[in-house]
C-alpha positions in Angstrom: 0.0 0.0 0.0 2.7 2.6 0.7 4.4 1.3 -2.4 0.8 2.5 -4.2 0.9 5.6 -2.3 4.3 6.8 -3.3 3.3 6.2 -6.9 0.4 8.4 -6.8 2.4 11.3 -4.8 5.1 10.6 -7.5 2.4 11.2 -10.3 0.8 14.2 -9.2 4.0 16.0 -8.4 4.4 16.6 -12.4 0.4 17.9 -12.3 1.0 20.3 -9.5 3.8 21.7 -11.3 2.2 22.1 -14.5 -0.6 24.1 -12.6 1.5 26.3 -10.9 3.2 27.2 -13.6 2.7 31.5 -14.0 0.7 32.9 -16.9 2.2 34.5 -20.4 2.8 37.8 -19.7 2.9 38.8 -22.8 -0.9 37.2 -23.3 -1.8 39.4 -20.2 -0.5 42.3 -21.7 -2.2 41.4 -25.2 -5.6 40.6 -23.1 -5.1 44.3 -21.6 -4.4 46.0 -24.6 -7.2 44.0 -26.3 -9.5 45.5 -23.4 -8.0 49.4 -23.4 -8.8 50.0 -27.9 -12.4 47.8 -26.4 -12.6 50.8 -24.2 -11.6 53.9 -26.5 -12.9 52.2 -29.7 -16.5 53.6 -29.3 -15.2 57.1 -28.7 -12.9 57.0 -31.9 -15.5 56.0 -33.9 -18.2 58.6 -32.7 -15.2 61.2 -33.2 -14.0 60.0 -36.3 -17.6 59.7 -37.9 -19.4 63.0 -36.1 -16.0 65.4 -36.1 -13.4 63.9 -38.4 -15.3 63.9 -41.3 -17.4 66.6 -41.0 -13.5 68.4 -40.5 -12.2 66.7 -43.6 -15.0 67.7 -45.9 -15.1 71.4 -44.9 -11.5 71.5 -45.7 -11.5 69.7 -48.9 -14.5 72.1 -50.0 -12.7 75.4 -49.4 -10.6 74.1 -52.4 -14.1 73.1 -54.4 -15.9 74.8 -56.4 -19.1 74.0 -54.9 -22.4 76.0 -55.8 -25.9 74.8 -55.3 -26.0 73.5 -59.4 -22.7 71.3 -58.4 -24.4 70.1 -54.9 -27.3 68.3 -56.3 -25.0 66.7 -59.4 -22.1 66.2 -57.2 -19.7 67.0 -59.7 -17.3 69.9 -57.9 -14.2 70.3 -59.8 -11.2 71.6 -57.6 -10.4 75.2 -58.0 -6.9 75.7 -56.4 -7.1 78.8 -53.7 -9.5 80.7 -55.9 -12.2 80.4 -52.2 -8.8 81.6 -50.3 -8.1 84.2 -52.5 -11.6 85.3 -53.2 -12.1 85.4 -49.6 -9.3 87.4 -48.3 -9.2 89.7 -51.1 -12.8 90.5 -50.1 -13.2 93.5 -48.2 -16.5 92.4 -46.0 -13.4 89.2 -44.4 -11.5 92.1 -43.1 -14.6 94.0 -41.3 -15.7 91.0 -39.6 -12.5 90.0 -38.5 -11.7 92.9 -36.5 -15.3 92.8 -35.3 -14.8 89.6 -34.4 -11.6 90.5 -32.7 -13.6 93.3 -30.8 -16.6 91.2 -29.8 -14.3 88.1 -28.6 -12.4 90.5 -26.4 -14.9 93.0 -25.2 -16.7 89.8 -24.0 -14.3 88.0 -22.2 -13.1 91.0 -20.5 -16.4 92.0 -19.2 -17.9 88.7 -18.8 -14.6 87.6 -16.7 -14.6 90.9 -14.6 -18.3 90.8 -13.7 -17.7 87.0 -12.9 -15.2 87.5 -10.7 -16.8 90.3 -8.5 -19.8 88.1 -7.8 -17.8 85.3 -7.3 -15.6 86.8 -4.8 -18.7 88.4 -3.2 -21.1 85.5 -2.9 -18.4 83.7 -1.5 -18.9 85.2 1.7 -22.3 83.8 3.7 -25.1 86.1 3.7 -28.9 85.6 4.0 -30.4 84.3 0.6 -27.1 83.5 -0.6 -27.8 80.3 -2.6 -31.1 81.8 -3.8 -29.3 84.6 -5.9 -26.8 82.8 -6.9 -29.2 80.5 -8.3 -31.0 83.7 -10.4 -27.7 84.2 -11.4 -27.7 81.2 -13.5 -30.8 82.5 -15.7 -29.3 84.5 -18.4 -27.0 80.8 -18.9 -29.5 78.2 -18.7 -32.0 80.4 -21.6 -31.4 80.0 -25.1 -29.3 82.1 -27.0 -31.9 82.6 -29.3 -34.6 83.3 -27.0 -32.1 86.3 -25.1 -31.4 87.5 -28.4 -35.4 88.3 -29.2 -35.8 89.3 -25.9 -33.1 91.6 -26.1 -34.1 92.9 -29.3 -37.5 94.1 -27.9 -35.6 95.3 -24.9 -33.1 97.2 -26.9 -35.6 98.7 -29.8 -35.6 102.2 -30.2 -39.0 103.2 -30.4 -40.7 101.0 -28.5 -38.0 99.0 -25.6 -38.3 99.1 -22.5 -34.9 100.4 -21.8 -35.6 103.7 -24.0 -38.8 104.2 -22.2 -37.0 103.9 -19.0 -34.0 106.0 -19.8 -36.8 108.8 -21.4 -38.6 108.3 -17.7 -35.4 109.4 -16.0 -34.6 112.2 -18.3 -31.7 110.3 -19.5 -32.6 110.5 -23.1 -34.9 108.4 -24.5 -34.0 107.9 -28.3 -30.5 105.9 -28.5 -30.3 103.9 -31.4 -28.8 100.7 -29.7 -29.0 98.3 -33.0 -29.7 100.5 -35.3 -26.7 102.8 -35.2 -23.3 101.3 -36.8 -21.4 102.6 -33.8 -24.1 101.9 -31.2 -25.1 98.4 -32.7 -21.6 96.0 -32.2 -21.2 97.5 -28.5 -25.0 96.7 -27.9 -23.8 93.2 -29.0 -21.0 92.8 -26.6 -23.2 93.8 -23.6 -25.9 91.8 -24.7 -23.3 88.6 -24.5 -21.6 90.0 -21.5 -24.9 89.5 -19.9 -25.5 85.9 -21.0 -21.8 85.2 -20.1 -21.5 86.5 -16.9 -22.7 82.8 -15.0 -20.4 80.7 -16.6 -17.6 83.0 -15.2 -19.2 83.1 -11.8 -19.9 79.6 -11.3 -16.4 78.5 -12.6 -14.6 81.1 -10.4 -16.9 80.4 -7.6 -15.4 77.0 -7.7 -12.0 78.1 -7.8 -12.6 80.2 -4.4 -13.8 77.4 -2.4 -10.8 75.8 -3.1 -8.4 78.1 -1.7 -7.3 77.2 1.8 -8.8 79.6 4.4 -5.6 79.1 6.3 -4.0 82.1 4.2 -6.3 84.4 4.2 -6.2 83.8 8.1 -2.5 84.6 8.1 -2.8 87.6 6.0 -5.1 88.6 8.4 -2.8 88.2 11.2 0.2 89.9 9.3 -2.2 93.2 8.8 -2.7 92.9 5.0 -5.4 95.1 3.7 -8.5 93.4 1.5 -6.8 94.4 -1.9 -3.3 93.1 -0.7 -4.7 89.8 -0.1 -7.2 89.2 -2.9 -4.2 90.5 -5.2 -1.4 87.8 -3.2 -3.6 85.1 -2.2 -6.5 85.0 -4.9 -5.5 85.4 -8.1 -2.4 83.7 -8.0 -4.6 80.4 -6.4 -7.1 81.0 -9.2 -4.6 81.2 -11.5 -5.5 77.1 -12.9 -9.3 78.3 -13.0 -9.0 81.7 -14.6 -6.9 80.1 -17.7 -9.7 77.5 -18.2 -12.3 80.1 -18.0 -10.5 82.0 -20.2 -9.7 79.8 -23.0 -13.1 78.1 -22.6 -15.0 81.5 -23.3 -12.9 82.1 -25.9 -13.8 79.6 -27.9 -17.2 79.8 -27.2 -17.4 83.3 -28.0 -15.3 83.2 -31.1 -17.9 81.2 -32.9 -21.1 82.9 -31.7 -23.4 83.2 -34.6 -27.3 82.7 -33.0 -27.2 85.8 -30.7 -25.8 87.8 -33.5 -28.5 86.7 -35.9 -31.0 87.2 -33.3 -29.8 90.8 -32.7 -28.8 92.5 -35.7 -28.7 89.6 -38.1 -25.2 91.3 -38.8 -26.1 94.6 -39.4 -26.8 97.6 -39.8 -24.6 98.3 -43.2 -22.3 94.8 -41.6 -21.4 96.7 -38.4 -21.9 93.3 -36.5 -20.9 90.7 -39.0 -18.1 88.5 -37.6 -17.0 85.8 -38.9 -19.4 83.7 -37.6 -22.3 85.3 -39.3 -20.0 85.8 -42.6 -19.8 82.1 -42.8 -23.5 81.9 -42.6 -23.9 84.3 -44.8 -21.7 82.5 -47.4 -22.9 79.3 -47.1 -26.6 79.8 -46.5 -27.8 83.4 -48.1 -25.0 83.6 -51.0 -25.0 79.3 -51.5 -21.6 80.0 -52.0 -20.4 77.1 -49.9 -16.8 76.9 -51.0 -16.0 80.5 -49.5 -18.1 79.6 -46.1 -15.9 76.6 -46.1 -13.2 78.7 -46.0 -14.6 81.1 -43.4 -15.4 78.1 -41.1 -11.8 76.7 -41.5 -10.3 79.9 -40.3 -12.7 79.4 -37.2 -11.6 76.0 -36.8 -7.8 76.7 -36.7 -8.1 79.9 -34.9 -10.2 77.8 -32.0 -7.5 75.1 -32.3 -4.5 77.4 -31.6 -6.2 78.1 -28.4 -7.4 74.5 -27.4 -3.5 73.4 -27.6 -3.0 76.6 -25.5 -5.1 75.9 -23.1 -3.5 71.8 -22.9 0.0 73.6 -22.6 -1.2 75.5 -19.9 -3.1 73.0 -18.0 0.4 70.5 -18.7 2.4 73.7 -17.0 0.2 73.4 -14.0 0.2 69.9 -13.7 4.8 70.2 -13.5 
């Protein structure tokens, strides 16, 4: 029986090797790699389908050219740069540039100012705090289009509210807000200032809670006055926060084209058209979709220098 015994033990010593042997780890890296692309394969598809394409075909259009006779037969022979040229050369490109220019920085700076005042001053705990902060959020959470009629209304000369108003005070009640070509693109900015302001606030507001209360208790101590320690202790914490908010408005401003329409619909005599509304223009009122396609590339690229900005700068702060 032992004999028996000791040839059993002798044959399952091989087994119990065999199963402890370790797995491949080069199949257990295959299996993880396998599961990773199972991972981000849905989101490169809905990006490559919904954004890459869409991306591709604008560009190769801007070299088309692509009327509405050549849309419904498909046949759009390439033209070279002729959309570039014709484009640039135009006189109407160079107007809504530097409006564009104007409105994207008129914006941000007032939108980013205003934000940061209520952001600093709802940080503090007050009665029916949360409540106005919450009717804060209005002008953000309404359509663009829907501020834009309103606004329109508000803003008319002869019959808004805010003429009647200012005529009530004895403020003058006749200013041509969006009818003037010097009143109408400042109109504009305020209008979006006004619709902006939120997104600052809620994004700074963020920010603040985050900075540790221990400094400004030591500034306290050390005697430094409100405006020394919001211009040593804030900012430089927000610092992270105000580039996002930043670059983030800027892109979203850059492009606006709905408010714009709503407002002016680009003019009077093109005193609002940016480039947002030239592209429109192109495409949709001229059909002339090879110049919008050009237009709408420009966007793209100028929004794109200022997306890798933005990753550089986040990449800085992460060091």
């Amino acid at each position: 029986m032992s004999t028996t015994t000791a040839s059993a033990a002798a044959g399952a010593a091989p087994v119990a090797k065999k199963a402890a042997k370790p797995p491949n780890p080069a199949r257990i890296r295959r299996r993880r790699r396998l599961a990773q692309w199972g991972f981000i394969a849905p989101a490169v598809v809905f990006m490559a389908l919904f954004f890459g394409y869409p991306l591709v075909r604008n560009i190769v259009m801007s070299f088309q050219d692509y009327s509405p006779s050549t849309f419904f037969t498909g046949e759009s022979p390439f033209n070279g740069t002729d959309n570039w040229s014709n484009v640039f050369n135009d006189e109407l490109f160079g107007k809504a540039l530097w409006h564009t220019i104007l409105f994207t920085i008129g914006s941000l700076i007032g939108q980013f100012c205003i934000g940061l005042g209520l952001a600093v001053f709802f940080s503090r705990r007050f009665p029916l705090n949360g409540i106005l902060r919450s009717l804060i959020l209005l002008p953000w959470l309404v359509p663009m289009v829907v501020s834009g009629v309103v606004w329109r209304r508000i803003l008319d000369q002869d019959t808004g509210v805010l003429n009647s108003f200012l005529g009530t005070i004895g403020a003058g009640g006749d200013t041509p807000w969006l009818t003037s070509t010097s009143m109408a693109l400042i109109s504009v900015i305020l209008v979006n200032i006004w619709i902006g302001i939120p997104f600052n606030m809620v994004i700074l507001y963020g920010g603040l809670q985050e900075v540790p209360k221990e400094l400004y208790e030591a500034a306290s101590l050390d005697g430094a006055s409100a405006w020394r320690t919001f211009r040593s202790i804030t900012l430089p914490m927000l610092r992270p926060v105000i580039t996002v908010v930043l670059v983030l408005g800027f892109m979203s401003t850059v492009k606006i084209l709905d408010l714009i329409l709503a407002l002016t619909d680009g003019g009077p005599a093109d005193s609002t058209q940016t480039l947002g509304t030239l592209t429109y223009q192109n495409s949709f009122v001229q059909l002339d979709f090879g110049a919008g396609a050009v237009v709408g590339n420009i966007l793209i690229l100028i929004s794109a220098v200022f997306a890798v900005f933005y990753l550089r700068a986040n990449r800085n702060e992460g060091k």
